[in-house]
C-alpha positions, 0 to 999 in steps of 0.5 A: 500500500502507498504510504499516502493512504496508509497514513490517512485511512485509520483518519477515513475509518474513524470519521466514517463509524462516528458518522454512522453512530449519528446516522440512526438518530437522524433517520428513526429518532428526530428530537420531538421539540417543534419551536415558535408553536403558540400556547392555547388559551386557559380553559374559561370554566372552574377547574376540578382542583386548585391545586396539585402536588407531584410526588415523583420518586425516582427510580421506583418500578411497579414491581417494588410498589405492587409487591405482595398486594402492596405490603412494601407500602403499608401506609399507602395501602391504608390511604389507598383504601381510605381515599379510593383514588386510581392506582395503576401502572405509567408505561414509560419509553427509553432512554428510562433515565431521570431526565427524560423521564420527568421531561415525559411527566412534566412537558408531556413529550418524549425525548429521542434516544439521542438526548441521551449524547447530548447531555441529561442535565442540559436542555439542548433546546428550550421546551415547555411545561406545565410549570409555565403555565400555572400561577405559582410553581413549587418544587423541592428535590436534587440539584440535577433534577430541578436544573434541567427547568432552570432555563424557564425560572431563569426567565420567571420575572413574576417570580412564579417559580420557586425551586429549592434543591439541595446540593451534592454534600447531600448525596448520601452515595455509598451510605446506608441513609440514602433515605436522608435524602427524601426527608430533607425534601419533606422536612423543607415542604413542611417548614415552607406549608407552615411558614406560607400557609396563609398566602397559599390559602388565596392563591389557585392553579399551583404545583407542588413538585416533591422530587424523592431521589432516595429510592434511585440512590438506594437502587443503584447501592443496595439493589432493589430487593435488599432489606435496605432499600425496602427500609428506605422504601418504607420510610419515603411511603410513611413521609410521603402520607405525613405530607399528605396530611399536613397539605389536608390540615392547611388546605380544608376546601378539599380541592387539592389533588394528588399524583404520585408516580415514578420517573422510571423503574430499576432492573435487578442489578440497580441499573437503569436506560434499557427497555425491560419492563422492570425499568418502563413499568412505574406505578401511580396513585392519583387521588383528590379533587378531580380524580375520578375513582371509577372511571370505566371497568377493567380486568386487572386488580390488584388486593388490598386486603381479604375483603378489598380488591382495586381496580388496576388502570394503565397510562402512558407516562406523556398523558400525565402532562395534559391530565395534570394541566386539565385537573388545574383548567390550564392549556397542555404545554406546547409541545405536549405529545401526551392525550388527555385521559377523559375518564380519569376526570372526575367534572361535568361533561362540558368541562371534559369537552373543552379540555379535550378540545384545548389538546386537539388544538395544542396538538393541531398547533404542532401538526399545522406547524410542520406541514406548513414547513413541508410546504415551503419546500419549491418542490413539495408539490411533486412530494406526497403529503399526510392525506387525512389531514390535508388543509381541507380536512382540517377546516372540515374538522373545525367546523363540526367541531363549531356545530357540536359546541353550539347545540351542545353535543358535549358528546359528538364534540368530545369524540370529534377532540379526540378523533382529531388528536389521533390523526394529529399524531399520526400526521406529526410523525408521518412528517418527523419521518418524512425523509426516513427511507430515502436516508436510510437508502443513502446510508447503505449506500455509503455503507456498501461504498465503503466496503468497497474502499475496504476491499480496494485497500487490500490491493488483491489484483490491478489490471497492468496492461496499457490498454486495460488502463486506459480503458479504465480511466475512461471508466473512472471519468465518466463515473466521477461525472455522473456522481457530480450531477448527482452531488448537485441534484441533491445538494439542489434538491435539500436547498430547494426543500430547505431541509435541515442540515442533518437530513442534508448530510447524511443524504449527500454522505454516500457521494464522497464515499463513492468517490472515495470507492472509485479513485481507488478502485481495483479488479480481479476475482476475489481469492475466497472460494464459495466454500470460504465465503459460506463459512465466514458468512455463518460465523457472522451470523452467530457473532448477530445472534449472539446479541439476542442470545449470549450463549451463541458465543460459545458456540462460535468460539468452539468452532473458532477453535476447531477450525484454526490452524496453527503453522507454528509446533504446539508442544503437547502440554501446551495442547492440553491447557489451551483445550481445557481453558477453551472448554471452560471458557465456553461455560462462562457466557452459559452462565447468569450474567454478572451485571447485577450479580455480586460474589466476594469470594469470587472477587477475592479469588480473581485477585489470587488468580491474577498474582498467581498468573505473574509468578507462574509466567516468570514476569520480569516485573519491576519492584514499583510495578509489584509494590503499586499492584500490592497497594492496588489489591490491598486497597481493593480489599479495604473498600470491599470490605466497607461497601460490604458493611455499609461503612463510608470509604475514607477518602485515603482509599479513594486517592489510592484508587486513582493513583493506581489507574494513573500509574498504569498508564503512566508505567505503560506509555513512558516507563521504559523496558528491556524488551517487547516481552516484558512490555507485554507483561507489564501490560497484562500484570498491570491491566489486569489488576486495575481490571479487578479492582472493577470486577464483582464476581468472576469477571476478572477470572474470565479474562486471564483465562482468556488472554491465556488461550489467546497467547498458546493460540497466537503461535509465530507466524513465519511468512511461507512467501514474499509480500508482492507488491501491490498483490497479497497471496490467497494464502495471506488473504485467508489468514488475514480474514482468519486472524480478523475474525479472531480479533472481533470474536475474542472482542465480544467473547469477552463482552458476553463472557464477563456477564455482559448483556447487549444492552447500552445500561449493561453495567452494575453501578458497584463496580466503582465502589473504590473509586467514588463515593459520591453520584457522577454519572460522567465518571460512572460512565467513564469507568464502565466504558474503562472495563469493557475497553480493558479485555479488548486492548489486551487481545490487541495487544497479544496479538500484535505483540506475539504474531510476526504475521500480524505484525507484517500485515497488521493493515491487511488485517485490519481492513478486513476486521473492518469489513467485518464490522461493516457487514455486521453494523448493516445487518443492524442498521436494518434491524433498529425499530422505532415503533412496537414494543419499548423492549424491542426499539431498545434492544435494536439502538443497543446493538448497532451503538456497541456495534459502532462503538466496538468499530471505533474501539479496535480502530483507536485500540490497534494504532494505540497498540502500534505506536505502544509495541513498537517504541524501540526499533532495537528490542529482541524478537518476542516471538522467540521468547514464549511469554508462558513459560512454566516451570 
């Protein structure tokens, strides 16, 4: 390969799978937020209730709640069968974190999959809610939770909204009292009730937001079913009817209601972002004025006691937005995706029509907003529009609604609201999808362009005659010509649309990629025979279906080691280690995940396994190396033991932790060395140990076992021919894509095989009990993302430390993991959902993220690992010295 392109693309492949990590927000997922809508006006009748009080505990499920006929909330209960009111199940959509979750309660509207890279704590764009609308707005709660509507108390001149939230000092993260958090809450409510009693008794139209943080903090410590979080559970429960009280005590007009309900639910390991139903099913109770407590007959019921039974509803979590404006007479907020649940009123059938009505028109707003935006677009008369709600339609729709309004059909108007809402729905993500197909058309296009690259860079065959030349360039000319006209059609085509600039992009995308395809563009017949082709074809497949069904990867892995050849001489003891290892190894991703699943023993045992391994291999280690790690390990030890006691971490054990991870990276990059075997191992000692100070349970015996096959597998490679120029043997294609291959399914057997899910919420928040104490999503997700990187830049190493094949054609190699990758990240292009059930459209983003982030990783890993080995142009041959050498 000419230096030129070996030098620039590691650059292309890096680019081109960020652009594609981006791709499918923009063709399934746009952000719902629609700006310049205009408010509807207050509804011109008495409202069911003068007030409301929100209680959100976050990161409560409905299975914690409902559990036992409720018996984890016996003061609920109580109230349950005191008050009536309506109970049920909030079905809520991914992302189930804290932000999108009370966006979802509070603005009415979910946010895309893609907020999630954009930040939960900041708005990216300015959005509406219920809050702007009433005359006062009062809430209490975590400093994270409350920010995220600061942009609209920053511009609050009347002083409408007051917001009290504690700080950071207050997060009892690693503590037994997480509950300390939602009795701050409570204790701050009760003081302002007494305090303001009088002044609140003259005022309507208020909120009363009680954002509890205690239950998600004690989810993610303690797990969900742990006596300490059902401790904490019962101690929120029991403060949040003494707060019930107090606000009956001092409002006696009986016209306050009452919502009580979850941002989002908790898996069994404490985690949370994914689509299981543990995690998009949160209970709620909503009683008071207003509140109908028989509002239609269902099937499911839940009992209270012998003699008592409730009737169980269900809602979807964007409805609470408009119910909550509705029970208060004010206008849903503008972006507002949620429809009014009418029965749930408990008012006049006029009140429930004009309600319905104010919902229809604030969803209409959105509709009419983005049709007239479609047809602003020169060219939208050639273009197909949303039929049912075409301009004609939507003047007919009005106008009956007039009709019913004037004989007062409150009936015929109320079902004409909601027809009318239906079909503003469907319409607003007809038009938020309108370009969908033709972006997801141009992103295979540039996908199979780039396999084309791909397969170029290997520079298999080139045509040499004169004439074939020639004619080739002709060829080329008369190509790049069409793919100009076709550059300037489309860049015509998005500014005669006025199309965003995203859309934009990635429809213009496959041009260069095109170009780049052809300017490099090679012939000649492929060296894979049908046979080979088949083979690697099935491989492929099972490494796609081992992210529906992680013990799939074993099957793979064994058959990876059946069929792989060594050139190299195995001596017989070596045989029969790397058989037993791969036989054991096969086992682990048979087992129950470890997200979640927590074994001292086996921890303490991984710390055995890894010192062992260093003596057993006779690692020439240095005595700072030796004495860090012993420290590390100590420390580890230390902090384990208090996480399992419930005592607080001292700061001391903390600072150890994190001057361990700087000096192994510090030892690794710049302390120097005798030679590549002794980098390798001072890679593996030292990785390693940090890996365990990560682990739970068996996560850390998992990967030495597995390093272990990797290097009795990665026998020395001698060349059995020249490289010719420009050409590659079909032997050294065949061992190219094998050695690939291998790469790619040592990467995600040691994802599945450490316990790991496909799923972008597969963590278990206590692998970082020696590091913090504190809650930090950023750094949290720093060190889950640091794990799973741990395994993969070992097996890269080994690999290019020990192969002098992979070593000689370490481009070869990495293009054709490359195309691999490709392949696979189409086949999951195609498989993400936007529609259907909330598991399967969270299921579908998780595989094609980590198929794209794993891309990234092995691009970033394998030039880390080159420039890392290849330090000194003057170190002895490591693959005359084998790394492990026993006794």
């Amino acid at each position: 390969m000419c230096s030129g392109v070996r030098n620039i693309w590691y650059i292309y492949a890096t680019v081109f799978h960020v652009l594609l990590l981006g791709s499918i927000f923009v063709i399934y997922f746009r952000s719902p937020v629609i700006e310049g809508l205009k408010p509807q006006q207050f509804l011109h009748r008495e409202a069911p209730a003068k007030r409301l009080v929100l209680i959100i505990a976050d990161g409560l499920r409905a299975q914690s709640f409902f559990y036992e006929n409720l018996a984890n909330v016996p003061n609920l209960r109580q109230l349950i069968k005191e008050q009536q009111g309506l109970l049920g199940i909030s079905h809520t959509r991914v992302p189930t974190e804290s932000r999108p979750g009370h966006i979802a309660l509070i603005a009415g509207f979910y946010e895309d999959p893609s907020a999630v890279t954009r930040g939960w704590k900041e708005n990216p764009v300015e959005f509406d809610t219920i809050f702007q609308h009433a005359r006062r707005t009062y809430a209490w709660g975590s400093h994270d939770i409350l920010r995220i509507f600061n942009k609209s108390s920053q511009r609050d001149v009347e002083g409408r909204l007051t917001f009290d939230a504690y700080n950071h000092e207050l997060n009892f993260w690693g503590k037994v009292k997480s509950y300390e958090l939602d009795n701050w809450v409570f204790s701050r409510v009760e003081d302002f009730l007494k305090r303001e009693r009088k002044i609140l008794q003259k005022v309507d139209k208020v909120y009363f937001f009680l954002h509890l943080l205690g239950l998600d903090t004690a989810g993610h410590i303690h797990k969900p079913q742990t006596a300490l979080y059902l401790e904490n559970l019962f101690i929120t429960e029991a403060g949040i009817c003494k707060i019930y009280r107090l606000f009956e005590q001092i409002f006696q007009d009986h016209k306050t209601a009452y919502i009580f309900t979850s941002d989002h639910g908790m898996t069994d390991s404490g985690s949370h972002g994914a689509a299981q139903p543990h995690e998009t099913e949160t209970p709620f109770y909503m009683w008071g004025a207003g509140i109908n407590s028989r509002p239609y007959n269902t099937a499911k019921y839940i009992k209270l006691d012998y003699n008592t039974a409730m009737p169980l509803y269900e809602i979807e979590q964007a409805q609470m937005a408009p119910l909550m404006s509705a029970l208060l007479g004010l206008p849903p907020p503008v972006n507002n995706l949620g429809i009014l649940p009418r029965y749930f009123l408990n008012a006049s059938e006029e009140y429930i029509a004009r309600a319905a009505e104010c919902n229809a028109y604030q969803l209409l707003e959105q509709y009419t907003h983005l049709l007239k935006k479609h047809k602003d677009g020169i060219l939208s008369f050639l273009l197909p529009e949303y039929e049912a709600l075409s301009w004609p339609s939507i003047n007919e729709m009005k106008l009956h609604l007039k009709q019913a309004h004037f004989v007062e059909d409150y009936q015929t108007f109320t079902n004409i609201s909601y027809n009318l809402m239906e079909m503003t729905l469907e319409g607003i993500g007809y038009y938020q999808s309108y370009y969908s197909m033709p972006l997801l058309l141009a992103t295979t296009v540039a996908m199979l362009s780039w396999l084309k690259y791909l397969f170029n860079l290997l520079n298999l065959k080139k045509m040499n005659s004169l004439e074939s030349v020639e004619f080739k360039s002709k060829v080329k000319r008369t190509r790049f010509k069409l793919l100009m006209i076709l550059l300037l059609a489309l860049i015509g085509f998005c500014i005669l649309q006025k199309l965003s600039w995203q859309v934009s992009f990635y429809l213009l995308l496959p041009i260069p990629v095109m170009t780049l395809a052809l300017r490099n563009e090679t012939q000649g017949p492929t060296p894979l025979t049908f046979g080979w082709t088949l083979m690697y074809f099935i491989c492929i497949e099972i490494l796609i279906f081992s992210f529906f069904s992680r013990k799939l990867i074993s099957l793979g892995f064994l058959l990876h080691a059946a069929l792989s050849e060594n050139n190299g001489k195995t001596t017989t003891w070596k045989f029969y280690i790397k058989t037993i290892m791969i036989l054991v190894l096969a086992v682990f991703p048979l087992l129950t995940p470890s997200v979640g699943y927590t074994d001292n023993r086996l921890f303490l045992l991984g710390f055995l396994f890894t010192i062992s391994r260093s003596i057993l291999v006779k690692c020439k280690l240095t005595l700072a190396d030796k004495l860090a790690a012993g420290i590390a390990l100590l420390n580890s030890i230390f902090c384990v033991h208090n996480h399992v006691n419930n005592q607080e971490l001292p700061g001391v054990c903390q600072f150890l932790s994190w001057s361990y991870f700087v000096y192994v990276f510090v030892a690794i990059c710049f302390r120097p060395f005798s030679s590549k075997k002794q980098l390798l191992e001072r890679i593996l000692f030292l990785m390693t140990t940090l890996y365990s100070m990560l682990c739970t349970s068996y996560e850390s015996h998992f990967i030495l076992f597995l390093i272990t096959v990797i290097i009795l597998s990665t026998e020395p490679m001698r060349l059995s021919r020249p490289l010719i120029t420009g050409c590659a043997s079909k032997f050294h294609f065949y061992e190219c894509f094998r050695l690939s291959f291998a790469i790619i399914l040592y990467t995600f057997f040691s994802f599945f095989g450490t316990g790991n899910i496909a799923s972008i919420s597969s963590f278990d928040p206590n692998i970082i009990r020696c590091f913090l104490t504190t809650f930090s999503p950023f750094v949290i997700m720093f060190l889950v993302i640091l794990k799973l990187s741990i395994p993969v830049f070992l097996i890269i190493c080994i690999i290019f430390a020990l192969s002098s094949f992979a070593i000689e054609y370490e481009e070869q190699i990495f293009i054709c993991l490359l195309m691999i990758c490709n392949i696979m990240a189409l086949h999951f292009l195609y498989m993400v959902r936007n529609r259907g059930s909330w598991l399967e459209i969270g299921a579908s983003i998780s595989h094609f993220v980590i198929m794209q982030v794993t891309t990234l990783i092995l691009v970033i890993f394998t030039y880390a690992s080159k420039i890392l080995l290849s330090r000194s142009k003057n170190l002895t041959d490591i693959t005359t010295q084998n790394p492990t050498k026993m006794n």
